[in-house]
PAPA-818981 format. One record per residue (C-alpha): residue number from 1; residue in three letters; x, y, z. Coordinates in pm, 1 decimal, always signed. Example, Ala and Ser with C-alpha at 12.3 -4.5 7.8 and 13.67 -1.06 7.14 Angstrom:
2
(1; "ALA"; (+1230.0; -450.0; +780.0)),
(2; "SER"; (+1367.0; -106.0; +714.0)),
// end
This chain:
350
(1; "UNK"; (+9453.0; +8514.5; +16376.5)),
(2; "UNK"; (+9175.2; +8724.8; +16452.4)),
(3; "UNK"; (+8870.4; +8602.5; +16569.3)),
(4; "UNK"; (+8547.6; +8610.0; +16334.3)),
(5; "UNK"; (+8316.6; +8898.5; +16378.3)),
(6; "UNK"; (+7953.5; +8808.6; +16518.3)),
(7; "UNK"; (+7647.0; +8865.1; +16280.2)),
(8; "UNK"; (+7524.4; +9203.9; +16392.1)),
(9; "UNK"; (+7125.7; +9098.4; +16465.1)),
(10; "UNK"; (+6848.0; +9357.2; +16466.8)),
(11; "UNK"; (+6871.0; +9271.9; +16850.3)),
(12; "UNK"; (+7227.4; +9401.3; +16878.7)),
(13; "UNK"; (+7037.9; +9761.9; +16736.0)),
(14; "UNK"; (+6759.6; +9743.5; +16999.8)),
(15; "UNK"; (+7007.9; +9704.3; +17290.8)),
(16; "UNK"; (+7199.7; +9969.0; +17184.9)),
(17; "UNK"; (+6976.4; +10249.6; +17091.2)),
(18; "UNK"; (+6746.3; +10115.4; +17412.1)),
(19; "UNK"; (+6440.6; +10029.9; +17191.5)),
(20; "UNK"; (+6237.5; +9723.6; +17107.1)),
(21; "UNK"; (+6325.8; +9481.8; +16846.4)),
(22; "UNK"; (+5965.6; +9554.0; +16670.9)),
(23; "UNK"; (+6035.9; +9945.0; +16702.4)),
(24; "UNK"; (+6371.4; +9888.3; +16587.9)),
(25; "UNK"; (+6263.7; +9605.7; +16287.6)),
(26; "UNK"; (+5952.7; +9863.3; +16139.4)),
(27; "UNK"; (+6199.5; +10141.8; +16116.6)),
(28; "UNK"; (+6448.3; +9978.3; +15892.7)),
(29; "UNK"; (+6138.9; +9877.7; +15701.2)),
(30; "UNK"; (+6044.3; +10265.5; +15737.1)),
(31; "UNK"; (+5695.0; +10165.7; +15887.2)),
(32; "UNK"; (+5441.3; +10507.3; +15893.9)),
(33; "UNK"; (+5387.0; +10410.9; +16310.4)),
(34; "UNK"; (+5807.4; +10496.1; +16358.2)),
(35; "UNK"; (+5847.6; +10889.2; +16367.4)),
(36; "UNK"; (+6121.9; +11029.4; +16099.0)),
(37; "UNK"; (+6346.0; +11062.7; +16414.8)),
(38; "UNK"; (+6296.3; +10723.8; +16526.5)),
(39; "UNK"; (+6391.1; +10568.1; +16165.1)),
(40; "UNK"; (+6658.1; +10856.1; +16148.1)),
(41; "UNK"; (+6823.8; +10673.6; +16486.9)),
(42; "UNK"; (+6809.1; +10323.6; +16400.3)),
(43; "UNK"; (+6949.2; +10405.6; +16006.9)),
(44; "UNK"; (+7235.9; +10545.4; +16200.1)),
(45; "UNK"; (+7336.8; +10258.3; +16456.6)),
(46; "UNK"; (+7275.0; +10013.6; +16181.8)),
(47; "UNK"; (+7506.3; +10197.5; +15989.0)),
(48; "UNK"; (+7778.8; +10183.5; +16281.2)),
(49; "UNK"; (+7731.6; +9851.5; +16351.2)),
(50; "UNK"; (+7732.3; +9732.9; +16021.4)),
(51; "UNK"; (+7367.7; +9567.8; +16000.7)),
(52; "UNK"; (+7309.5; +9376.4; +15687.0)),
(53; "UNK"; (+6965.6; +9248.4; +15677.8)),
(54; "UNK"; (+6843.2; +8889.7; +15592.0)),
(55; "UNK"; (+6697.2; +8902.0; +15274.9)),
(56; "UNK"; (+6642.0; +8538.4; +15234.3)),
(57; "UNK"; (+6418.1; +8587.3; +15580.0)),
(58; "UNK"; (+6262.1; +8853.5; +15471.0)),
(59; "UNK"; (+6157.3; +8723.6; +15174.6)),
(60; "UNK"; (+6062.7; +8432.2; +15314.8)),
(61; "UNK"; (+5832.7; +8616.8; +15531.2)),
(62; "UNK"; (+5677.6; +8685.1; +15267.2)),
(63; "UNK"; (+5607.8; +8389.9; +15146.1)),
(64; "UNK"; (+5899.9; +8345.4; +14891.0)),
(65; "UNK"; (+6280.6; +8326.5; +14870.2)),
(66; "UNK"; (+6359.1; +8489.2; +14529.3)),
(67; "UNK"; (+6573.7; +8243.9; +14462.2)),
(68; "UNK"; (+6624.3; +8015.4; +14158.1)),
(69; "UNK"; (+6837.8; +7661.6; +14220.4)),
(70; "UNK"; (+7029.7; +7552.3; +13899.8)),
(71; "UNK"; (+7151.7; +7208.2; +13881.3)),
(72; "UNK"; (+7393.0; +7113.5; +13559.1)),
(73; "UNK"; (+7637.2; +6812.7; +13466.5)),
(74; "UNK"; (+7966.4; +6996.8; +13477.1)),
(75; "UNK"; (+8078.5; +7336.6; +13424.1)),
(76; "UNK"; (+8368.4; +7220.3; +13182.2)),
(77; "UNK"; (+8360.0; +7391.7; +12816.0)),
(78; "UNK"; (+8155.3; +7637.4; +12659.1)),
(79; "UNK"; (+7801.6; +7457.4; +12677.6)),
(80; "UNK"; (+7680.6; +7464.9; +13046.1)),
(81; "UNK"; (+7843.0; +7773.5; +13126.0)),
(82; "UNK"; (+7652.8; +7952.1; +12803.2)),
(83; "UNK"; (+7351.8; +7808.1; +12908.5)),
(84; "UNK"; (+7460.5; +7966.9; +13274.1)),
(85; "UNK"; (+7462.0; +8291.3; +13145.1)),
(86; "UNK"; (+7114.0; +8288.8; +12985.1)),
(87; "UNK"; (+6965.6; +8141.6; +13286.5)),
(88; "UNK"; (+7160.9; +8433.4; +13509.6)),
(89; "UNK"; (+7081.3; +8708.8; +13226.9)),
(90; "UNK"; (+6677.5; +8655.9; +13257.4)),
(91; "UNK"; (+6688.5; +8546.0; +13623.0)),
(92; "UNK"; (+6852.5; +8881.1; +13764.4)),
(93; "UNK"; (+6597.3; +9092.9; +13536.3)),
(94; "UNK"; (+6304.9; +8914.5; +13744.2)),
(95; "UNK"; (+6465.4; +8960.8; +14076.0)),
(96; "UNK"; (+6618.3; +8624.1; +14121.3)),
(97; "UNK"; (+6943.2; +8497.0; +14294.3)),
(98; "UNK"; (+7086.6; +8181.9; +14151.7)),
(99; "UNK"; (+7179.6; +7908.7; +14341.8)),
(100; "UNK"; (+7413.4; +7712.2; +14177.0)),
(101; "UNK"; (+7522.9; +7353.6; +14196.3)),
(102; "UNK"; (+7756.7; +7058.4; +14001.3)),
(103; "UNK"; (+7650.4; +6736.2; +13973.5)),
(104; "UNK"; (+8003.9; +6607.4; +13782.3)),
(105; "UNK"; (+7782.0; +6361.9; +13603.1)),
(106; "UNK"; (+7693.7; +6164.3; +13941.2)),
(107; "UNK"; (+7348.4; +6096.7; +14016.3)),
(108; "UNK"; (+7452.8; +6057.2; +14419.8)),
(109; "UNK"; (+7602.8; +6365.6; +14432.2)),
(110; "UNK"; (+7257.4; +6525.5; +14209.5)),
(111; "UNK"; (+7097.8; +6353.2; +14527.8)),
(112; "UNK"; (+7259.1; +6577.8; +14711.9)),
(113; "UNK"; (+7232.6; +6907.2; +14509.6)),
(114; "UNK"; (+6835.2; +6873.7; +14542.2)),
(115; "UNK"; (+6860.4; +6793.5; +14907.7)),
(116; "UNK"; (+7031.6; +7143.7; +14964.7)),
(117; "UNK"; (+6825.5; +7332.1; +14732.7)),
(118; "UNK"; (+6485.0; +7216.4; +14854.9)),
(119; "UNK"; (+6617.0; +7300.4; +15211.6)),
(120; "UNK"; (+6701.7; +7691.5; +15127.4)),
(121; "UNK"; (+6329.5; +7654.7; +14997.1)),
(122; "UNK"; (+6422.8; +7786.0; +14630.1)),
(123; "UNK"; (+6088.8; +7860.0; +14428.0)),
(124; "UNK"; (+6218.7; +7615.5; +14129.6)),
(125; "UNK"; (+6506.2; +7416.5; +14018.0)),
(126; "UNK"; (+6602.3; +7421.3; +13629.8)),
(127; "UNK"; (+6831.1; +7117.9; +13588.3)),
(128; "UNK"; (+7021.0; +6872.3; +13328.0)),
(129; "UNK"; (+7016.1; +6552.1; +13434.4)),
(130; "UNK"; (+7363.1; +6352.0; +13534.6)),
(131; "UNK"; (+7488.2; +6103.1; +13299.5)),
(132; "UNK"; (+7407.0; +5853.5; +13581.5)),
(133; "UNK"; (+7065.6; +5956.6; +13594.3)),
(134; "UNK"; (+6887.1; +5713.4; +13398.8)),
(135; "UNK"; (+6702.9; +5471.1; +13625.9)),
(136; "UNK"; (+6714.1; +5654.4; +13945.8)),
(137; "UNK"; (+6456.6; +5921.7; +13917.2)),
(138; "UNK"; (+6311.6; +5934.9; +14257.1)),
(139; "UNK"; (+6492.7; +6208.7; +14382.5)),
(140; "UNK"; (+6311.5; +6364.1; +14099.1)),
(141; "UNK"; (+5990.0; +6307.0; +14185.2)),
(142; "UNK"; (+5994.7; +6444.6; +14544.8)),
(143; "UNK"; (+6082.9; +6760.4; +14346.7)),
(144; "UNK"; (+5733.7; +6726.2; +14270.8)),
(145; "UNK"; (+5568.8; +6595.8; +14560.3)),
(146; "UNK"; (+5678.7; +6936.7; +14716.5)),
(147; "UNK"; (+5463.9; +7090.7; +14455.1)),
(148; "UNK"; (+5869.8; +7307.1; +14371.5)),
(149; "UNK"; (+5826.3; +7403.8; +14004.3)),
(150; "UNK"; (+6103.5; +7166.8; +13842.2)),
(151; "UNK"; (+6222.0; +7246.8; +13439.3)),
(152; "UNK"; (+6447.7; +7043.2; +13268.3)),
(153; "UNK"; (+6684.1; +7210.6; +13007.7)),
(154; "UNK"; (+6939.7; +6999.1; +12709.4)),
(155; "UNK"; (+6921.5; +6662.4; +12904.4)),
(156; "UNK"; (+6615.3; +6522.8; +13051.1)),
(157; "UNK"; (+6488.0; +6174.6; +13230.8)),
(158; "UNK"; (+6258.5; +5923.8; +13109.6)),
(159; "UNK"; (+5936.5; +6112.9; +13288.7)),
(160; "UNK"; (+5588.1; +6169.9; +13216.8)),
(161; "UNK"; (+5438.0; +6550.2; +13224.2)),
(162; "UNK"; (+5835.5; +6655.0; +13211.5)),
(163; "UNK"; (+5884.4; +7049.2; +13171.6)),
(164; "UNK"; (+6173.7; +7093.1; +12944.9)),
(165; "UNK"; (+6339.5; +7305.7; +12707.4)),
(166; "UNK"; (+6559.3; +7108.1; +12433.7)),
(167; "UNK"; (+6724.2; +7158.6; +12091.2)),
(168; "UNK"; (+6605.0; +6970.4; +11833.5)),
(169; "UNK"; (+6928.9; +6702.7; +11831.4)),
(170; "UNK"; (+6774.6; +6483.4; +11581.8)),
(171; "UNK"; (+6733.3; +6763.7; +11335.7)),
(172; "UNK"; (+7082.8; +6886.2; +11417.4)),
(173; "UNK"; (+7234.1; +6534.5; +11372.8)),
(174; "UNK"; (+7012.6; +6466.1; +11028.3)),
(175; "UNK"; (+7126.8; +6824.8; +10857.4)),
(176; "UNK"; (+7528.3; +6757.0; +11001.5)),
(177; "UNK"; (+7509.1; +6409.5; +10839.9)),
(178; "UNK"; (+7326.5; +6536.9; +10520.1)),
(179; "UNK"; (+7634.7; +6828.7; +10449.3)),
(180; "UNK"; (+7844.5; +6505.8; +10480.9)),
(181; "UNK"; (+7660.6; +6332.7; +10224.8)),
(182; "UNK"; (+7635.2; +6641.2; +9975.0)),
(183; "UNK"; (+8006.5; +6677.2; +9977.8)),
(184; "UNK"; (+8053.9; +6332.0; +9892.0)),
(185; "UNK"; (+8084.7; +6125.5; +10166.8)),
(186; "UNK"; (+7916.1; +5807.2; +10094.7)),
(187; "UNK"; (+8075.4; +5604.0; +10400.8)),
(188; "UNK"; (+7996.1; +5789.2; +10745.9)),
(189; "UNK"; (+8110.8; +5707.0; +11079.5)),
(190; "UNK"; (+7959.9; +5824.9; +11377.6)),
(191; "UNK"; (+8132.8; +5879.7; +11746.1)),
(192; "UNK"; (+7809.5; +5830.3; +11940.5)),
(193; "UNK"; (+7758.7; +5949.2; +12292.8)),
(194; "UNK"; (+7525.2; +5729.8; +12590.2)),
(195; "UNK"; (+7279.6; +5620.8; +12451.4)),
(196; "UNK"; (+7010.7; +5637.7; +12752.4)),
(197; "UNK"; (+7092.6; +6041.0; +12737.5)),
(198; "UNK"; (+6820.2; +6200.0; +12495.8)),
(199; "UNK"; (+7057.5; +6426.1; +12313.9)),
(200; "UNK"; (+7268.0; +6136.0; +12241.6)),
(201; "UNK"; (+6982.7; +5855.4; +12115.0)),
(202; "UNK"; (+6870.5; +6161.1; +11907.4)),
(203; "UNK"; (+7131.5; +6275.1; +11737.1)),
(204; "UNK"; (+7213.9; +5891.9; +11657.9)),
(205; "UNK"; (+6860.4; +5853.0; +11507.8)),
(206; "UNK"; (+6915.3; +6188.2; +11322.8)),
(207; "UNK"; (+7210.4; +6022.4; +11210.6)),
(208; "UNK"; (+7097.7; +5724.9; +11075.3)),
(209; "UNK"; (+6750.4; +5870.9; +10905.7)),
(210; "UNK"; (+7020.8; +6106.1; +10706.0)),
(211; "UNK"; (+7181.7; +5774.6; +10584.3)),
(212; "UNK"; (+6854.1; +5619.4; +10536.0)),
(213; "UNK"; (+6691.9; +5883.8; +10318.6)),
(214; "UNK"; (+7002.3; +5906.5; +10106.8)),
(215; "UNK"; (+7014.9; +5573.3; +9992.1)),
(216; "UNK"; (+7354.2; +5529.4; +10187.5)),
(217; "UNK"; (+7397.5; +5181.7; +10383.0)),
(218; "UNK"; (+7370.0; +5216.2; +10744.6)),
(219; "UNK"; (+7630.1; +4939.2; +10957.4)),
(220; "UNK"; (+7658.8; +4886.1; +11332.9)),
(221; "UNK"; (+8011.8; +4838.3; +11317.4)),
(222; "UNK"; (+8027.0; +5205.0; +11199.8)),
(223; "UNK"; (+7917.4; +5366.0; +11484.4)),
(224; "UNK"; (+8163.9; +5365.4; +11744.6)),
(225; "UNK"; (+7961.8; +5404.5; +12126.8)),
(226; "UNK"; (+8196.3; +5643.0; +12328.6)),
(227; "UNK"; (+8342.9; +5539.7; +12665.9)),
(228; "UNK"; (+8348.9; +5922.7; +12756.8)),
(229; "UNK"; (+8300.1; +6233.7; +12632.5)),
(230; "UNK"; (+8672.1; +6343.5; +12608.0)),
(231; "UNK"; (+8947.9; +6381.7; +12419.6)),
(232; "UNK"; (+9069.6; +6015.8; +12429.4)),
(233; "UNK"; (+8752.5; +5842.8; +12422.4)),
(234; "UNK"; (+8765.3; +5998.2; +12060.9)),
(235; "UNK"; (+9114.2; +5899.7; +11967.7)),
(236; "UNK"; (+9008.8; +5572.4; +12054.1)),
(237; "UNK"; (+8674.2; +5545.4; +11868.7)),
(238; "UNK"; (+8861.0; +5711.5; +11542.6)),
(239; "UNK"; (+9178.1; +5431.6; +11561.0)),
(240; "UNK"; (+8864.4; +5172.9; +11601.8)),
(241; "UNK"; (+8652.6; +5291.0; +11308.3)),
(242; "UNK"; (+8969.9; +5288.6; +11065.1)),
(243; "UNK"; (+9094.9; +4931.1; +11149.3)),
(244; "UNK"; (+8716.9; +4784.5; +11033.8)),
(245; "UNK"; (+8668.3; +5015.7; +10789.8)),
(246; "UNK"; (+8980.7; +5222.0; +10601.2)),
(247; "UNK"; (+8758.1; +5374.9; +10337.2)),
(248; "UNK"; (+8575.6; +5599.7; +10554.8)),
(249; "UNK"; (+8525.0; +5908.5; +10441.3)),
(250; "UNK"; (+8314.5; +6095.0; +10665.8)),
(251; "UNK"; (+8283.1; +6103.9; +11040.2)),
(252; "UNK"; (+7989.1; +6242.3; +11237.4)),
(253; "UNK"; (+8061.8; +6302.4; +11620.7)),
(254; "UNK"; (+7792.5; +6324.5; +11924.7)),
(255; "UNK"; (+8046.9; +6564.5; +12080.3)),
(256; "UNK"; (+8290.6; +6841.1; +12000.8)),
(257; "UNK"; (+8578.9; +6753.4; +12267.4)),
(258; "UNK"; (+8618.0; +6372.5; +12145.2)),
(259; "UNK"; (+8595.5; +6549.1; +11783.7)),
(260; "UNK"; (+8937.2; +6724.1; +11847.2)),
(261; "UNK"; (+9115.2; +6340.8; +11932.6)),
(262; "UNK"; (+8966.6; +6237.1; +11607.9)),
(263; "UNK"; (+9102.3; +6460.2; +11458.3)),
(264; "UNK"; (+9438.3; +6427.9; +11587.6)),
(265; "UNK"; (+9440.8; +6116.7; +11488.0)),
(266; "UNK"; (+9370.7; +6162.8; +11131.4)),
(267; "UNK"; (+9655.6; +6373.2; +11121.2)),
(268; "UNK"; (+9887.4; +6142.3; +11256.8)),
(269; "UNK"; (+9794.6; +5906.9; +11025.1)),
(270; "UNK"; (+9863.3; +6173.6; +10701.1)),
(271; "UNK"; (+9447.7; +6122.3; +10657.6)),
(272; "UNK"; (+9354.1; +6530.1; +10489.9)),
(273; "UNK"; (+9064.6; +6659.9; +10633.8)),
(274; "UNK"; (+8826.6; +6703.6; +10443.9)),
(275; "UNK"; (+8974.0; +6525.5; +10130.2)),
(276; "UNK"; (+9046.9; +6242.8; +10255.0)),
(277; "UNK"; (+8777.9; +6216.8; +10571.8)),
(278; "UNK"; (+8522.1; +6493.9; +10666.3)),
(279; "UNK"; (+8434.7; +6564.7; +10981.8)),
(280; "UNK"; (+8148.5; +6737.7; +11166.4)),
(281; "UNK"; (+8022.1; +6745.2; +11518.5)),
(282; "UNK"; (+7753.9; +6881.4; +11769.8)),
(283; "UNK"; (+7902.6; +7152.9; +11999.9)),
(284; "UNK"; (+7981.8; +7547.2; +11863.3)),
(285; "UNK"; (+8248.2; +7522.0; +12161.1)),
(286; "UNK"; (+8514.3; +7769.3; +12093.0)),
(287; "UNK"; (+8822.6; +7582.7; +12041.6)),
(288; "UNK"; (+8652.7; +7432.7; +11711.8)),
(289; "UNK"; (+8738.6; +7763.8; +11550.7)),
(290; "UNK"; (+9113.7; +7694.3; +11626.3)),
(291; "UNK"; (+9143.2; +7349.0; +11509.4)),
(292; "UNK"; (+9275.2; +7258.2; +11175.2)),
(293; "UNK"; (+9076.5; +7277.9; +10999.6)),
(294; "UNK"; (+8865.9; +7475.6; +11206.8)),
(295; "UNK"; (+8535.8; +7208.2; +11288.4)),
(296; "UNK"; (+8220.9; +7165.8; +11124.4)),
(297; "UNK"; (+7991.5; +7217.4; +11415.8)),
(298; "UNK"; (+7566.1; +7224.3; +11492.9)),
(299; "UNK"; (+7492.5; +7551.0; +11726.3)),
(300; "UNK"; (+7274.5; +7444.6; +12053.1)),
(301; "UNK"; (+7184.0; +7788.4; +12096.4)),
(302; "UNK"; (+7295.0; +7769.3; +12507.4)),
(303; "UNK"; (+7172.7; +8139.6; +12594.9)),
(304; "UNK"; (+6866.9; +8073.1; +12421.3)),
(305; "UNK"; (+6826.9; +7774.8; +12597.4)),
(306; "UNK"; (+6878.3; +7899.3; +12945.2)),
(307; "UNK"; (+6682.6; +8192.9; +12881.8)),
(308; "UNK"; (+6375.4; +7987.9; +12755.8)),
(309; "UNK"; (+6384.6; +7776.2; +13056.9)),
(310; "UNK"; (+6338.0; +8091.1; +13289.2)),
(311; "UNK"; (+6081.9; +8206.3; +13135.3)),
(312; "UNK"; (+5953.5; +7837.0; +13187.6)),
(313; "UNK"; (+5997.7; +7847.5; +13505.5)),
(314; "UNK"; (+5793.1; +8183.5; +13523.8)),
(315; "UNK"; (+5489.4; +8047.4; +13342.9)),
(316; "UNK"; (+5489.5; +7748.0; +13606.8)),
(317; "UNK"; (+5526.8; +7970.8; +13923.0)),
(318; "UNK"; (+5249.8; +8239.9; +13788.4)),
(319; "UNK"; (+4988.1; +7919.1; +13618.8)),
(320; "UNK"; (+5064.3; +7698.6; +13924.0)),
(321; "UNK"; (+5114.9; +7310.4; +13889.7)),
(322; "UNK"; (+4819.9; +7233.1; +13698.7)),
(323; "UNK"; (+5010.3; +7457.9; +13332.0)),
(324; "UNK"; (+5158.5; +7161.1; +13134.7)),
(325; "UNK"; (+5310.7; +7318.5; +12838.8)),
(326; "UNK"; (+5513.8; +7051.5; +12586.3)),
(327; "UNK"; (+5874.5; +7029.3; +12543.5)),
(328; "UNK"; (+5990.8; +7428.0; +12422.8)),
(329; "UNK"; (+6219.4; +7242.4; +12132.3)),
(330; "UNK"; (+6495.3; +7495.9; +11957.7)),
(331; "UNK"; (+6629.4; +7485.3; +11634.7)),
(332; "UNK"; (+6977.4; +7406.3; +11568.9)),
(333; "UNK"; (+7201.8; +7543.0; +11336.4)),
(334; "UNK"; (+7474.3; +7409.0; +11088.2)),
(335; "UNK"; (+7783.4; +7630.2; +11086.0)),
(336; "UNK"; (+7979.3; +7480.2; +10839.0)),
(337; "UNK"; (+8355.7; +7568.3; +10806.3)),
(338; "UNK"; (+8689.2; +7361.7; +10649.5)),
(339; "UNK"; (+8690.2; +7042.3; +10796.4)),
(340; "UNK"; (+8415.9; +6962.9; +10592.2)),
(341; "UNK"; (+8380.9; +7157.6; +10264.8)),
(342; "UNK"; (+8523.5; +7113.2; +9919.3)),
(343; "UNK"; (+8581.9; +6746.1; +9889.5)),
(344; "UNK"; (+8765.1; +6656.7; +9557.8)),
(345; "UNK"; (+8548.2; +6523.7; +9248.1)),
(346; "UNK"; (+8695.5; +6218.7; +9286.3)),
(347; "UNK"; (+8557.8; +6140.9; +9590.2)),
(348; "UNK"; (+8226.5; +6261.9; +9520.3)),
(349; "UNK"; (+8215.3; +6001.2; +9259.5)),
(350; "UNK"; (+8300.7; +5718.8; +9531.3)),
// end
């Protein structure tokens, strides 16, 4: 196996062509002191030698790096990576490199993402917050003590003067659980997610208001708190809902990916969605379009979001720490399809 090539250094150019490494370092920078000849020269051996030039030292030179740090949850699904391709989309057109990192819900190992990013000296960090993070916050704050520009996007900690960008989940939640309730479901369910997460504790309240300003009982026992987010954890909280209450007749879920075991279950059990039990959720991940019946779902608008916390960011780096906008809240949208429409008269009449 072949050994490794060394890094060609601006150096490696002086020795060669006999210059100094100033001469040599103002000529690639095509300084007016270097004669055309000069510049002509040291193109030419860095060229040959295959020079590629430190941009991250250059720019930091300068007094910035250019670079953005991005910290999220998990890259599983359609949410995070959506909200990726915003961030990347407005990023790039500013001049930005991402640096990405994966916290897989673990608030040691979101330790260690801002460790690394603070050491490459990014100019901000946009983050959602680990579903461990929830009483350790301090690595948070020496985000903040560095005076880095720090912007929370979809999940965010318990923090005062916190720059974030959020849907509205309540709202969400309340217009998912109202369609429920206008196609006749008077006894709703709801898979709820952790409740010290924000999206979570407000689409629960969004929930619950819906039930509240329909005249519709709310009961503990109906909402089911998920272990996980996944596909079990929702086969579970479904088979757990049914045994205390078999006349359900509408389910509201936190979550699309627990959604789908729900469903599964229901089928198993020869329950018709929607006829029988509607179902809607929070998550326009793809696969709820090839479900069946394809999934009621509220949009989070991911682009959007990781656009709008760019241009966040932006704000902060060009108003400095003192700009303390509020919470940049998006609105979400119902996109209703089968698994909740066209209950029978019957049941509207339960």
């Amino acid at each position: 196996m072949a050994a490794p090539r060394q890094k060609i250094s601006i150096r490696d150019i002086a020795q060669q062509l006999g210059l100094s490494t100033s001469t040599v370092s103002r000529g690639l920078a095509n300084h007016k002191d270097i004669s055309e000849a000069t510049k002509e020269k040291i193109r030419q051996a860095a060229q040959e030698l295959n020079y590629r030039p430190n941009q991250l030292a250059a720019a930091l030179r300068k007094g910035h790096s250019k670079t953005l740090g991005v910290i999220v949850p998990h890259i599983n699904g359609y949410f995070f990576p959506a909200v990726m391709n915003g961030i990347e989309k407005v990023a790039t057109q500013e001049g930005f490199t991402l640096m990405m990192c994966q916290s897989n819900e673990d608030v040691r190992r979101e330790r260690q993402n801002i460790d690394a990013l603070l050491a490459a000296q990014v100019e901000g960090i946009l983050m959602s917050v680990s579903a461990t993070t929830f009483q350790e916050t301090q690595h948070l704050e020496q985000v903040r003590l560095q005076g880095t520009p720090l912007v929370f996007f979809d999940r965010m900690p318990e923090l005062p003067n916190t720059m974030a960008v959020i849907l509205d989940d309540y709202q969400g939640a309340y217009q998912a659980t109202t369609h429920l309730i206008e196609q006749g479901c008077t006894r709703i369910a709801h898979l709820a997610g952790p409740q010290h997460l924000n999206t979570s504790r407000n689409r629960f309240l969004g929930y619950k208001a819906a039930l509240e300003a329909h005249g519709l009982p709310f009961d503990e026992q109906w909402v089911y708190a998920l272990p996980s987010l996944t596909h079990d954890a929702g086969r579970l909280g479904i088979q757990h809902l049914l045994a205390l209450e078999p006349e359900l007749n509408g389910v509201f879920a936190a979550y699309a990916i627990p959604s789908v075991g729900a469903l599964e279950v229901l089928r198993e059990k020869n329950l018709r969605v929607p006829q029988d039990i509607a179902l809607a959720c929070f998550s326009n991940e793809p696969f709820t379009t090839m479900t069946q019946p394809r999934l009621t779902v509220v949009d989070q608008r991911a682009e959007q979001m990781g656009e709008t916390a760019v241009r966040l960011f932006l704000q902060l780096l060009k108003r400095g720490p003192a700009y303390s906008p509020p919470h940049l809240m998006l609105k979400p949208e119902l996109v209703i399809r089968d698994s909740s429409l066209h209950r029978s008269r019957e049941s509207r009449l339960v």
